[in-house]
Biotite code that builds the C-alpha atoms (Angstrom):
import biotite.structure as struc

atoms = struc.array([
    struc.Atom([8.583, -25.696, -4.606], chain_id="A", res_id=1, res_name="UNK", atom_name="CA", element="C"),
    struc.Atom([8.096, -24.702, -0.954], chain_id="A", res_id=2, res_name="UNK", atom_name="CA", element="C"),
    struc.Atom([4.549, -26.480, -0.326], chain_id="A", res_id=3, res_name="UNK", atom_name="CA", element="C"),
    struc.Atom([3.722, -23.970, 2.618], chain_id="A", res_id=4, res_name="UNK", atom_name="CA", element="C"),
    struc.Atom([3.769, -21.023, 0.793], chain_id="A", res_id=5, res_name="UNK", atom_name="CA", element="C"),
    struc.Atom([1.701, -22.111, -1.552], chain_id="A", res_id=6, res_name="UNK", atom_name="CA", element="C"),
    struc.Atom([-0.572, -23.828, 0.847], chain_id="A", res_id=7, res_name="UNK", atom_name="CA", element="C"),
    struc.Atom([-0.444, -20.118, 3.504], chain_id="A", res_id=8, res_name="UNK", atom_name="CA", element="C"),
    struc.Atom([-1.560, -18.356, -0.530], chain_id="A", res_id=9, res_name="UNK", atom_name="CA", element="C"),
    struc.Atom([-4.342, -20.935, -1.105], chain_id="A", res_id=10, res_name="UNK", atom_name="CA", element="C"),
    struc.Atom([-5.327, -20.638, 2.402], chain_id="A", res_id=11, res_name="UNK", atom_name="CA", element="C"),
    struc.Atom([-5.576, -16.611, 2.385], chain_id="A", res_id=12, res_name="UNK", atom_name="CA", element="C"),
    struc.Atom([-7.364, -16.967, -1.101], chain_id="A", res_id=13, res_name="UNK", atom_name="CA", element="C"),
    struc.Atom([-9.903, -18.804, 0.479], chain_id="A", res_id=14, res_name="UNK", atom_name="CA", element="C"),
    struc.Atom([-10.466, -17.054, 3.541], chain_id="A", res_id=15, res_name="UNK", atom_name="CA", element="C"),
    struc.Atom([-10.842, -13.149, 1.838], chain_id="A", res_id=16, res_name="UNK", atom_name="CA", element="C"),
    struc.Atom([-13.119, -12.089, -0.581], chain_id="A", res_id=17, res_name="UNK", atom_name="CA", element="C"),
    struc.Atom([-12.410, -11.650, -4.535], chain_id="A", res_id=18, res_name="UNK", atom_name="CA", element="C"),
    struc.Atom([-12.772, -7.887, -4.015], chain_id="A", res_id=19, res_name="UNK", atom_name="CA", element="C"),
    struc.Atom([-9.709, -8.016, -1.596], chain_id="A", res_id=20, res_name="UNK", atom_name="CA", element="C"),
    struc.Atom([-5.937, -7.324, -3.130], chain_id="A", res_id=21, res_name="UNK", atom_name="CA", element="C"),
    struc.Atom([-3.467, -9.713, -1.816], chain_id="A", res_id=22, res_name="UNK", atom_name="CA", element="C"),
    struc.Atom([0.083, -7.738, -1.382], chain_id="A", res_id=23, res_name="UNK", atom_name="CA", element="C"),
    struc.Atom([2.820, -9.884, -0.566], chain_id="A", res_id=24, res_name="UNK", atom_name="CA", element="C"),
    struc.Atom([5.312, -8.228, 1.585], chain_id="A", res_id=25, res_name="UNK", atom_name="CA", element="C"),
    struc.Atom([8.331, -10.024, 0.393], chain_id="A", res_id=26, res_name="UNK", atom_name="CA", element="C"),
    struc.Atom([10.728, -7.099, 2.403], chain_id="A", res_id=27, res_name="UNK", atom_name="CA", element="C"),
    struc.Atom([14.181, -8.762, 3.338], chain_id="A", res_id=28, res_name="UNK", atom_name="CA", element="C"),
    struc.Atom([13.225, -12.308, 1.157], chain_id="A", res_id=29, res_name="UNK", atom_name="CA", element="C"),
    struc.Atom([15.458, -13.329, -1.346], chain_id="A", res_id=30, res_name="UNK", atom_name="CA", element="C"),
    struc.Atom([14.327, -13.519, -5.371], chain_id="A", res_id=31, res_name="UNK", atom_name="CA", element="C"),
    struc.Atom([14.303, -17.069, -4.780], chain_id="A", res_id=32, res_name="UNK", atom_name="CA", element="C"),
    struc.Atom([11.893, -17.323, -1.771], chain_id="A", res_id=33, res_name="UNK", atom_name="CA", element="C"),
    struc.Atom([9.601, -14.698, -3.759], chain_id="A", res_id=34, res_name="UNK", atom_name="CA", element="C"),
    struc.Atom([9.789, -16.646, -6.807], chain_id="A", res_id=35, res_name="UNK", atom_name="CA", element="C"),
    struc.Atom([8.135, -19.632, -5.072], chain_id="A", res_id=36, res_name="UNK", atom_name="CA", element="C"),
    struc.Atom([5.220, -17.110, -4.305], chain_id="A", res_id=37, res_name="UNK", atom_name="CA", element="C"),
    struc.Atom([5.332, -16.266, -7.902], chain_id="A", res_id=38, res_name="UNK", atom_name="CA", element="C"),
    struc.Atom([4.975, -19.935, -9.024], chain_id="A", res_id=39, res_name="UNK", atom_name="CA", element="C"),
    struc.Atom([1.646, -20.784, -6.783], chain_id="A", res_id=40, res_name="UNK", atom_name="CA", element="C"),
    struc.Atom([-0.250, -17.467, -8.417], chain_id="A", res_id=41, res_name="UNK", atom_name="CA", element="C"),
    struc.Atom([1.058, -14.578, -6.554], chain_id="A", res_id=42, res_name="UNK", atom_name="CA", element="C"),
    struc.Atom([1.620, -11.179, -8.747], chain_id="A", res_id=43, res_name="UNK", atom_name="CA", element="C"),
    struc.Atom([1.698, -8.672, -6.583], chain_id="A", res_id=44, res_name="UNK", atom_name="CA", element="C"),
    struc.Atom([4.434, -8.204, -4.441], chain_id="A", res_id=45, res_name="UNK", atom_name="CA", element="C"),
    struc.Atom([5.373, -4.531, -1.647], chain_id="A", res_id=46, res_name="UNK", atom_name="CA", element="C"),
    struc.Atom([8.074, -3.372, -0.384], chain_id="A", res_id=47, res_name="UNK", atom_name="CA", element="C"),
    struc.Atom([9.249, -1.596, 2.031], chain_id="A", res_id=48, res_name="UNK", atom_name="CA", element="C"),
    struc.Atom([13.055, -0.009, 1.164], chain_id="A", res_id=49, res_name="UNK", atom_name="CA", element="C"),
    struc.Atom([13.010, 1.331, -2.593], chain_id="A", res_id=50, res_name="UNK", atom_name="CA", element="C"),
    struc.Atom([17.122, 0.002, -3.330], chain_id="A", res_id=51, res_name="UNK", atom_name="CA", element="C"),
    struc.Atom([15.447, -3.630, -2.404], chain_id="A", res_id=52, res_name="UNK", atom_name="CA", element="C"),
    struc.Atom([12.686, -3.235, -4.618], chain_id="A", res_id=53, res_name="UNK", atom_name="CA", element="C"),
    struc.Atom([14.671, -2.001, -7.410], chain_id="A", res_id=54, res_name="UNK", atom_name="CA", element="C"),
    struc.Atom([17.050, -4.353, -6.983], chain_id="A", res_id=55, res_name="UNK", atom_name="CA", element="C"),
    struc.Atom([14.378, -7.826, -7.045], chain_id="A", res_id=56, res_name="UNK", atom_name="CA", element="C"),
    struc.Atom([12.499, -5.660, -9.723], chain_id="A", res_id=57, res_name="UNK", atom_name="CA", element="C"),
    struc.Atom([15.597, -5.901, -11.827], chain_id="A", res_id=58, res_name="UNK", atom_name="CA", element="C"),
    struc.Atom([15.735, -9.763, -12.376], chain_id="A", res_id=59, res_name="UNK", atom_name="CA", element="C"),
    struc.Atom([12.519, -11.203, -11.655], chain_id="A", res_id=60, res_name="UNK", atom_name="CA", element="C"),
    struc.Atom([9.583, -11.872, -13.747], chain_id="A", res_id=61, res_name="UNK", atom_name="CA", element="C"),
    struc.Atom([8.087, -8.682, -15.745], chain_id="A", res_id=62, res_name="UNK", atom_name="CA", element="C"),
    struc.Atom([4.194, -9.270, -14.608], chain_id="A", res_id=63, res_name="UNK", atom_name="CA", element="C"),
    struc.Atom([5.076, -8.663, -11.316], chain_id="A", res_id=64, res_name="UNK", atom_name="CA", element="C"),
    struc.Atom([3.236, -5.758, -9.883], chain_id="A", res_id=65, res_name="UNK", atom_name="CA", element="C"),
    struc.Atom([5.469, -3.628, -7.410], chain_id="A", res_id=66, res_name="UNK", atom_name="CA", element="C"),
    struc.Atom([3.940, -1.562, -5.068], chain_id="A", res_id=67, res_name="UNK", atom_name="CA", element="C"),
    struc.Atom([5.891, 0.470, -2.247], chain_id="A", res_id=68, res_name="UNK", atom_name="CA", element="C"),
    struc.Atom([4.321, 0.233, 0.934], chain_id="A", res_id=69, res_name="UNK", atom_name="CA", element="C"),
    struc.Atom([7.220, 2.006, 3.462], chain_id="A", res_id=70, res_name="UNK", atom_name="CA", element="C"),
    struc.Atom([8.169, 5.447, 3.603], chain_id="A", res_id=71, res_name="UNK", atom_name="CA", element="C"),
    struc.Atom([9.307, 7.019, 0.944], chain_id="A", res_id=72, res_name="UNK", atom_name="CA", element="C"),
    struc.Atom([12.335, 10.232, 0.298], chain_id="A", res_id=73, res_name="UNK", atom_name="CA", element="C"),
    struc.Atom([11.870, 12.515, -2.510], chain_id="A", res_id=74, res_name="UNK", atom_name="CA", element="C"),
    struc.Atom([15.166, 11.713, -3.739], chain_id="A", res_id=75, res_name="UNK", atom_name="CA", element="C"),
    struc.Atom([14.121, 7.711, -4.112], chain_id="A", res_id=76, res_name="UNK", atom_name="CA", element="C"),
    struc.Atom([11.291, 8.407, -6.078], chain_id="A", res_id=77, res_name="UNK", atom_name="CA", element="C"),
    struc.Atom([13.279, 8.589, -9.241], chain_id="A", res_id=78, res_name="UNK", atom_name="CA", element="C"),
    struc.Atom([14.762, 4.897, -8.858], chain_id="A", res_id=79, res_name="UNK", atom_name="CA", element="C"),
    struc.Atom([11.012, 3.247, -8.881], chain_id="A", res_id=80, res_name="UNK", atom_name="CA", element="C"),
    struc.Atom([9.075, 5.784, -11.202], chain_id="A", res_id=81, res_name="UNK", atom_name="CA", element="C"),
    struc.Atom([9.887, 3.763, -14.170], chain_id="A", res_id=82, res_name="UNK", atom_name="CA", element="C"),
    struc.Atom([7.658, 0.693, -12.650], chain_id="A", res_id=83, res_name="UNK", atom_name="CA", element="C"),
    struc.Atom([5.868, 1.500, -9.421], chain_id="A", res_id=84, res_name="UNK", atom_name="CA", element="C"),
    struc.Atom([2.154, 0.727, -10.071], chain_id="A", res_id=85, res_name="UNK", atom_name="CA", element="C"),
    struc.Atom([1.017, 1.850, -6.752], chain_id="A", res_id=86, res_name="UNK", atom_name="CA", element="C"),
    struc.Atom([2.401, 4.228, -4.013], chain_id="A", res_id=87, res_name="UNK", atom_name="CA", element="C"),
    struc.Atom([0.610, 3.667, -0.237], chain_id="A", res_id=88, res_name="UNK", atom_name="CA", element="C"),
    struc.Atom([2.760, 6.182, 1.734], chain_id="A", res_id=89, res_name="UNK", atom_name="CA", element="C"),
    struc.Atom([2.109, 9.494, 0.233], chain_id="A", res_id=90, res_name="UNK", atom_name="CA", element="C"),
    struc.Atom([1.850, 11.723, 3.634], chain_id="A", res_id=91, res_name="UNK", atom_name="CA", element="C"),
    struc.Atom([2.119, 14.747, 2.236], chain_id="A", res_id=92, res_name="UNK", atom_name="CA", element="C"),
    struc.Atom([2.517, 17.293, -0.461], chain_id="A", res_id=93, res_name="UNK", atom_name="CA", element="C"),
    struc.Atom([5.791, 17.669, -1.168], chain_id="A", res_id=94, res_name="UNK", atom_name="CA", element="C"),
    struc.Atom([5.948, 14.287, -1.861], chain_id="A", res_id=95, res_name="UNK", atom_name="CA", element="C"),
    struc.Atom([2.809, 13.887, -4.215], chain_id="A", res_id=96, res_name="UNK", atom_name="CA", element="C"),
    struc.Atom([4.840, 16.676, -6.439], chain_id="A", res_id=97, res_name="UNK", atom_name="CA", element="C"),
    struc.Atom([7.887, 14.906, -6.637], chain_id="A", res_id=98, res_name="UNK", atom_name="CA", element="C"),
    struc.Atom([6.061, 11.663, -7.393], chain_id="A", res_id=99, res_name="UNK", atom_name="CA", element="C"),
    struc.Atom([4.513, 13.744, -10.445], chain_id="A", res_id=100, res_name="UNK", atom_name="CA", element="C"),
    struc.Atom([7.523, 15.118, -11.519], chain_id="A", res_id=101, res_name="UNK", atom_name="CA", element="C"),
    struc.Atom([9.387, 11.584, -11.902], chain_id="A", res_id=102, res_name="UNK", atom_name="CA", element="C"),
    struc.Atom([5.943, 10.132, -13.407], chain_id="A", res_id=103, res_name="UNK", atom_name="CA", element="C"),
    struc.Atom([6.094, 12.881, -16.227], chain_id="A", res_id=104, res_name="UNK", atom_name="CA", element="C"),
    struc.Atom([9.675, 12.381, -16.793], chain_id="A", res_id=105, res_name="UNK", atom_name="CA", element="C"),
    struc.Atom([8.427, 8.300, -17.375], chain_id="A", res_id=106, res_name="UNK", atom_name="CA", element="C"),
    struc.Atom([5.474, 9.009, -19.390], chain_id="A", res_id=107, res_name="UNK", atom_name="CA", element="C"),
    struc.Atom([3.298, 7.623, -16.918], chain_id="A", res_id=108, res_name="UNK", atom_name="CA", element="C"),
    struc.Atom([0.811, 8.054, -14.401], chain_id="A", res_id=109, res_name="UNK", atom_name="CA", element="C"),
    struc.Atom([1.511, 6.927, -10.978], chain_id="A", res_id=110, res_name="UNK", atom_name="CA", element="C"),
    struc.Atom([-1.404, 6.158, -8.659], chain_id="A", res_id=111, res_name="UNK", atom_name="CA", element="C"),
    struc.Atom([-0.866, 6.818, -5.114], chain_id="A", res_id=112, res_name="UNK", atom_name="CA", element="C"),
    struc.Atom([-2.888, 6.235, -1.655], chain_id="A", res_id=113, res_name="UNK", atom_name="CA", element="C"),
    struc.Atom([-2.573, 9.393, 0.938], chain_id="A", res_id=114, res_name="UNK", atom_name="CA", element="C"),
    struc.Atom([-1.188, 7.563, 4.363], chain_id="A", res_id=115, res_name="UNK", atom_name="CA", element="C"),
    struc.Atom([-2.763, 8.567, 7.364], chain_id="A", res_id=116, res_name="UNK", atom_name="CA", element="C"),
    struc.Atom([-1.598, 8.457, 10.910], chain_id="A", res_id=117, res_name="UNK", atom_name="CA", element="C"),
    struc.Atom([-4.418, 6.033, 12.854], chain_id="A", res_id=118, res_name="UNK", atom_name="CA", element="C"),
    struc.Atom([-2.576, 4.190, 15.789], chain_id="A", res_id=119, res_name="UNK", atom_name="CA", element="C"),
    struc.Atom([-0.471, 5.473, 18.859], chain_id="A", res_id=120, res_name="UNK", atom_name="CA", element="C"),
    struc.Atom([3.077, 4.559, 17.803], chain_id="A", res_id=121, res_name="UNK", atom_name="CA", element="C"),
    struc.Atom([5.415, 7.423, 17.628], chain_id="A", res_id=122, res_name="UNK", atom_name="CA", element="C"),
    struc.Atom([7.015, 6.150, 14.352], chain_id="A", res_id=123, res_name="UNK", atom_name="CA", element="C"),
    struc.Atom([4.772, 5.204, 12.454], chain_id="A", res_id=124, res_name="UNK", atom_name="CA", element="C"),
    struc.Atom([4.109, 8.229, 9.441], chain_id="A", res_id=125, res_name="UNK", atom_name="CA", element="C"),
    struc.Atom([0.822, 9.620, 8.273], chain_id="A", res_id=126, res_name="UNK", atom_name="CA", element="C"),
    struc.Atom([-1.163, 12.805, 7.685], chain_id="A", res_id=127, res_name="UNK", atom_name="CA", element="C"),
    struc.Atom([-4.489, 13.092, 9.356], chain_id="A", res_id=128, res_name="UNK", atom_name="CA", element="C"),
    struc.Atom([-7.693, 14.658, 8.058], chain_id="A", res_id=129, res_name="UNK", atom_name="CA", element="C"),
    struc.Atom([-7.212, 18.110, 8.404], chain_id="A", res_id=130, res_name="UNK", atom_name="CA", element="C"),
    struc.Atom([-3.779, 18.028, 6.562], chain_id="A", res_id=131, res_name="UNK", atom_name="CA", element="C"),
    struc.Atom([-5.053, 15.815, 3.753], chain_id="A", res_id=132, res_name="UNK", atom_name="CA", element="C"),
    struc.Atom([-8.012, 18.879, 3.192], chain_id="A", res_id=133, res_name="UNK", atom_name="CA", element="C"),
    struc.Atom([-5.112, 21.435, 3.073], chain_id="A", res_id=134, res_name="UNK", atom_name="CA", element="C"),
    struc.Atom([-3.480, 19.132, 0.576], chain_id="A", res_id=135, res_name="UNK", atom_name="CA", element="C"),
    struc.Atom([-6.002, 18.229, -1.827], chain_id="A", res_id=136, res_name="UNK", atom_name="CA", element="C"),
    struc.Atom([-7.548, 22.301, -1.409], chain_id="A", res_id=137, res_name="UNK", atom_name="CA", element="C"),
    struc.Atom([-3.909, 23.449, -2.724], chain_id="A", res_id=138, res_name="UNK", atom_name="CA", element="C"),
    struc.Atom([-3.258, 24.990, -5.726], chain_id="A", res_id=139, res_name="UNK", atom_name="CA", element="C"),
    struc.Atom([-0.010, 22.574, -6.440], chain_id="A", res_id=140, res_name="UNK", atom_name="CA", element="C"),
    struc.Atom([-2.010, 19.669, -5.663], chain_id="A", res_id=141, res_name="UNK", atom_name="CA", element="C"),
    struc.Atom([-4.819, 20.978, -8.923], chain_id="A", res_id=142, res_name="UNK", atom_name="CA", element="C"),
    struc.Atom([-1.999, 21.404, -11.583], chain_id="A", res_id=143, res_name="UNK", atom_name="CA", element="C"),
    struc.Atom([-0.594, 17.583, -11.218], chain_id="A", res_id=144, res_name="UNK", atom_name="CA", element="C"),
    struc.Atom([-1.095, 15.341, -13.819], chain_id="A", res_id=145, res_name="UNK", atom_name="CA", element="C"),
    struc.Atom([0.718, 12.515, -13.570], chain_id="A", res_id=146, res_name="UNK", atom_name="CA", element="C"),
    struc.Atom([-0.086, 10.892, -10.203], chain_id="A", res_id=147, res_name="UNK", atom_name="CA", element="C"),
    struc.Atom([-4.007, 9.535, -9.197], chain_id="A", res_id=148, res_name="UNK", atom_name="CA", element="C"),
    struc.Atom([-4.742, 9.587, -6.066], chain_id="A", res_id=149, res_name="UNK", atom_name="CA", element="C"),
    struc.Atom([-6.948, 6.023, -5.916], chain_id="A", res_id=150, res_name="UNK", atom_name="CA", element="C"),
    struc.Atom([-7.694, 5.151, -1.831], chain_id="A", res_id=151, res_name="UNK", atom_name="CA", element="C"),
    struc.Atom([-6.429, 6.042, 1.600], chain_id="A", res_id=152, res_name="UNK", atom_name="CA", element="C"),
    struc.Atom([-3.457, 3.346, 3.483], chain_id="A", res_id=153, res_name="UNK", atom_name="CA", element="C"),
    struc.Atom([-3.096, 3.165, 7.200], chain_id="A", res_id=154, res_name="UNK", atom_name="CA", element="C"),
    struc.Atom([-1.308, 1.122, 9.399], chain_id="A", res_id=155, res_name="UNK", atom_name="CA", element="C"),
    struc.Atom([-3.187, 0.021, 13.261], chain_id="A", res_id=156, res_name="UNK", atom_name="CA", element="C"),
    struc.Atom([-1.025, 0.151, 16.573], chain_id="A", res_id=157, res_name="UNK", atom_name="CA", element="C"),
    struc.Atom([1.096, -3.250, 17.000], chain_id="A", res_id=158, res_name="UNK", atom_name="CA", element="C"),
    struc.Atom([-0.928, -4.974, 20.240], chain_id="A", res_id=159, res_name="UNK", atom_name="CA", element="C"),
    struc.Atom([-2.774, -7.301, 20.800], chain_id="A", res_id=160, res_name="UNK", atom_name="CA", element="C"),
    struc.Atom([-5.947, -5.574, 21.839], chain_id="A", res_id=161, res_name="UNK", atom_name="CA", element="C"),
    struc.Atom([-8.480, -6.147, 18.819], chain_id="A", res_id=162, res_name="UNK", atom_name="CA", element="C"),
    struc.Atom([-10.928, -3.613, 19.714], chain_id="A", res_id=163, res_name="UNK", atom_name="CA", element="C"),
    struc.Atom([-8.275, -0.919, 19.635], chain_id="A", res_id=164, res_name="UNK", atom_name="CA", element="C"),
    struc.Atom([-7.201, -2.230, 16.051], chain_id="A", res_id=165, res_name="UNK", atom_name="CA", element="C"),
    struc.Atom([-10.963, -1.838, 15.172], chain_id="A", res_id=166, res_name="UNK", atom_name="CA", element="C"),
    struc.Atom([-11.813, 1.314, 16.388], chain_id="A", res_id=167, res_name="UNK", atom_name="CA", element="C"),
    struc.Atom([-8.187, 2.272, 13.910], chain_id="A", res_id=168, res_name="UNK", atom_name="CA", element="C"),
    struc.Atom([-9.217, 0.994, 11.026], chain_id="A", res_id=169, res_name="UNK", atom_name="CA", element="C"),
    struc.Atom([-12.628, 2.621, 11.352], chain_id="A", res_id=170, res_name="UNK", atom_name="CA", element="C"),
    struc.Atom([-11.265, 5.425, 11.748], chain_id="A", res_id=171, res_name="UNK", atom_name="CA", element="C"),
    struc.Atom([-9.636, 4.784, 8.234], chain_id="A", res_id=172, res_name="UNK", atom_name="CA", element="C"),
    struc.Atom([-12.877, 4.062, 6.677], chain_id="A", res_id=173, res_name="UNK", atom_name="CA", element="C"),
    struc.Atom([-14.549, 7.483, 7.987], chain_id="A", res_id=174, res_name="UNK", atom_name="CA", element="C"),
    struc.Atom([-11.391, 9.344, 6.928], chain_id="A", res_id=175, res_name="UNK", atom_name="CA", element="C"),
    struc.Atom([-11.923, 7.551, 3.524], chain_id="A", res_id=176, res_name="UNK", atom_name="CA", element="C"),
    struc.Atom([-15.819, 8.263, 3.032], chain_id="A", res_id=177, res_name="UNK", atom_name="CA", element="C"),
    struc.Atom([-15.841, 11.889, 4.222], chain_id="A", res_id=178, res_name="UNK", atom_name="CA", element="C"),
    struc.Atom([-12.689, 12.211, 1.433], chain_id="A", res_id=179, res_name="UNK", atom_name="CA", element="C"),
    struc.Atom([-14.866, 10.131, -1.410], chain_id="A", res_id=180, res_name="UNK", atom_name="CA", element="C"),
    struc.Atom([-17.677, 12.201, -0.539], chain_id="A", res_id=181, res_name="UNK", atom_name="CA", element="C"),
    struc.Atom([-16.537, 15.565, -0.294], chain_id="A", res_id=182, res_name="UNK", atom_name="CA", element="C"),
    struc.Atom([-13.460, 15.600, -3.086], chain_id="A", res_id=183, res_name="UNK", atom_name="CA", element="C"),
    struc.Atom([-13.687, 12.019, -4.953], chain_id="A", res_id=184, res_name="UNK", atom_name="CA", element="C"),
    struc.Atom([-17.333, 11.377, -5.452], chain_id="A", res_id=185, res_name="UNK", atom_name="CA", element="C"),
    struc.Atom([-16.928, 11.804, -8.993], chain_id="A", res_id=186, res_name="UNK", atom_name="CA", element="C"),
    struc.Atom([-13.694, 9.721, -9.715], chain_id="A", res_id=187, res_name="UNK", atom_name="CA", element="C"),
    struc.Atom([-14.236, 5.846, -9.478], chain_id="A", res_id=188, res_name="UNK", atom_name="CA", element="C"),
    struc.Atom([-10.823, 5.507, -9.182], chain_id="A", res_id=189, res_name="UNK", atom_name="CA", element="C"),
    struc.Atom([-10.848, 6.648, -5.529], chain_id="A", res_id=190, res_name="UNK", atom_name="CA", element="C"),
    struc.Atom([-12.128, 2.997, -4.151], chain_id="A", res_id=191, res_name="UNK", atom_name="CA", element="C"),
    struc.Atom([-8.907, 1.877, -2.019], chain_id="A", res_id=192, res_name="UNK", atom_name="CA", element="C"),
    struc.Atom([-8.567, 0.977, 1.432], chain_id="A", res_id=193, res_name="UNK", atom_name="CA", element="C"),
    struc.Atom([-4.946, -0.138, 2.222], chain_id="A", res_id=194, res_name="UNK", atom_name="CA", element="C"),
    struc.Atom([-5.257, -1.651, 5.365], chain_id="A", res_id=195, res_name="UNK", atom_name="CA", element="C"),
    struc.Atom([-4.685, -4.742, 7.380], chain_id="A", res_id=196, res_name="UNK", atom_name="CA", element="C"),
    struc.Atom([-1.526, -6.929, 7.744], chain_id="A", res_id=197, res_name="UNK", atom_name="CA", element="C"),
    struc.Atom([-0.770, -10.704, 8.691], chain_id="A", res_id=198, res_name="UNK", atom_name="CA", element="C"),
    struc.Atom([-2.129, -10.394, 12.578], chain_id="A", res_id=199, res_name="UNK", atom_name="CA", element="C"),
    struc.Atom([-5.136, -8.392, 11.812], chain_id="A", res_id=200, res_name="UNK", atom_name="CA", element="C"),
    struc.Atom([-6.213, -8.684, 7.924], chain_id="A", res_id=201, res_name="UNK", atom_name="CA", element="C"),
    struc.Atom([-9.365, -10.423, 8.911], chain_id="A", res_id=202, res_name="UNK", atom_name="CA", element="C"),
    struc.Atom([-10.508, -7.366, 11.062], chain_id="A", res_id=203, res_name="UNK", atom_name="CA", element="C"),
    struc.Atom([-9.413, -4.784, 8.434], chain_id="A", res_id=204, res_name="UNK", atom_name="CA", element="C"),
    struc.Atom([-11.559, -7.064, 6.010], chain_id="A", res_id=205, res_name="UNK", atom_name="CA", element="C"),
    struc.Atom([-14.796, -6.414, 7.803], chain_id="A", res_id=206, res_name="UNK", atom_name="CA", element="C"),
    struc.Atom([-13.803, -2.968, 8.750], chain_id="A", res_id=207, res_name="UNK", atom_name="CA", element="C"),
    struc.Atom([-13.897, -2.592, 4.674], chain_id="A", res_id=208, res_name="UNK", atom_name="CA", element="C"),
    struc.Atom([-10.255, -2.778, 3.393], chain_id="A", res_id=209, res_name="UNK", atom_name="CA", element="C"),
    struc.Atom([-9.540, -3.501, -0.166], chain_id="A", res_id=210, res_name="UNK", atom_name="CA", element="C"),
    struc.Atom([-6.061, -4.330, 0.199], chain_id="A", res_id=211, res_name="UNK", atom_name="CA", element="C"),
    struc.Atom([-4.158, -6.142, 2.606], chain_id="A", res_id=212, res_name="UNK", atom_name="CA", element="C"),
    struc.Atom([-0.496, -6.569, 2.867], chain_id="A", res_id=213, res_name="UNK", atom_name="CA", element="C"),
    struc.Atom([0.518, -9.622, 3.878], chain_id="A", res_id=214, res_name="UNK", atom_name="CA", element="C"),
    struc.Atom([4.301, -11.072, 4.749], chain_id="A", res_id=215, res_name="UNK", atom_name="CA", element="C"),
    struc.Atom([4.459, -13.398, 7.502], chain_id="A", res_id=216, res_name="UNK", atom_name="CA", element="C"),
    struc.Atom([1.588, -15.435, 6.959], chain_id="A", res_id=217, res_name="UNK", atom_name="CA", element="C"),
    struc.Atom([2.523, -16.608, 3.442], chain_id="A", res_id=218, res_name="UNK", atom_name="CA", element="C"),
    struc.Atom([6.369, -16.990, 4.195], chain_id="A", res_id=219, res_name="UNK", atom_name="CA", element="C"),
    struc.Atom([6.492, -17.706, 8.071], chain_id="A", res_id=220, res_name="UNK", atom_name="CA", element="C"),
    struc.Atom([7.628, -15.600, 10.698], chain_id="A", res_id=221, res_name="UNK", atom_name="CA", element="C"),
    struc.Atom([11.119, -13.348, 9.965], chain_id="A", res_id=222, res_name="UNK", atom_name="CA", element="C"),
    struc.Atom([14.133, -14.609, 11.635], chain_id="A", res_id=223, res_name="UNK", atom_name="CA", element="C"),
])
């Protein structure tokens, strides 16, 4: 057993609430490297590229909770549909639709978090407000039954500059309370904050996340 990982686990345990979801990025790792999360607690494990995921989903432990945190092509959705338990990049319509048409197909319900745009890089993906209205206000969007739409996921600009990160993830949380208010405040499902990564979790924390994806900072930095 690799005693940092599960000494960087026990450490983030101990530093975030109970409310918090840990999600371990475990993008470009090997079964074997996420395996050694597995053994000191871990369950839920994102990633980024769906033929990884389905691939490590294929052979490692059943319990494992998947969820896909990267950007995600209509035509992918059918590979993870089976499994999936939670979608963070849904960024627009189109995309919720064929998420429900592969859930019915499995027989299950898929829940999803609507990505929005927050930071100032060019490529990172996202919807903002006004599109999100437009999307849940659609008459597609009110016949799907197969995907639940449970929280809002955002990503903040990669710098160093905390107060930018902040004022980003803010942002997320107003987008998030004007959504719960006006469309959700009904459906206690809709509770999820996806926010906050290995370089700025503790600010997304007190900014109000609920989950936090984590890589680096349980497995070291990537070569």
């Amino acid at each position: 057993m690799d005693n940092s990982i599960i000494y960087n686990i026990t450490e983030l345990r101990n530093r975030i609430p109970q409310y918090v979801t840990l999600v371990t990025v475990s993008k470009t790792y090997s079964p074997e490297i996420i395996m050694k999360a597995y053994w000191a607690g871990q369950r839920i494990f994102g990633e980024n590229k769906v033929q990884e995921m389905i691939e490590k989903q294929s052979f490692l432990p059943n319990d494992i909770e998947w969820h896909l945190i990267g950007h995600l092509q209509s035509n992918k959705i059918k590979y993870i549909a089976p499994f999936v338990s939670l979608i963070h990049s849904v960024d627009s319509l189109k995309l919720l639709i064929s998420i429900d048409k592969e859930a019915k197909k499995n027989h299950r319900i898929i829940d999803c978090l609507l990505q929005f745009y927050i930071g100032e890089e060019l490529t990172k993906f996202g919807m903002n407000i006004a599109e999100a209205e437009v999307l849940i206000n659609s008459n597609e969007y009110k016949t799907l039954k197969n995907i639940r739409i449970t929280g809002v996921m955002g990503m903040a600009t990669f710098t160093d500059n905390h107060q930018q990160i902040r004022s980003e993830f803010q942002r997320l949380q107003v987008i998030f309370q004007h959504l719960k208010s006006k469309y959700f405040t009904c459906t206690s499902c809709f509770k999820e904050i996806s926010m906050g990564m290995s370089d700025d979790y503790l600010i997304a924390i007190e900014e109000g996340a609920t989950i936090i994806r984590i890589g680096s900072a349980i497995f070291g930095k990537r070569s």
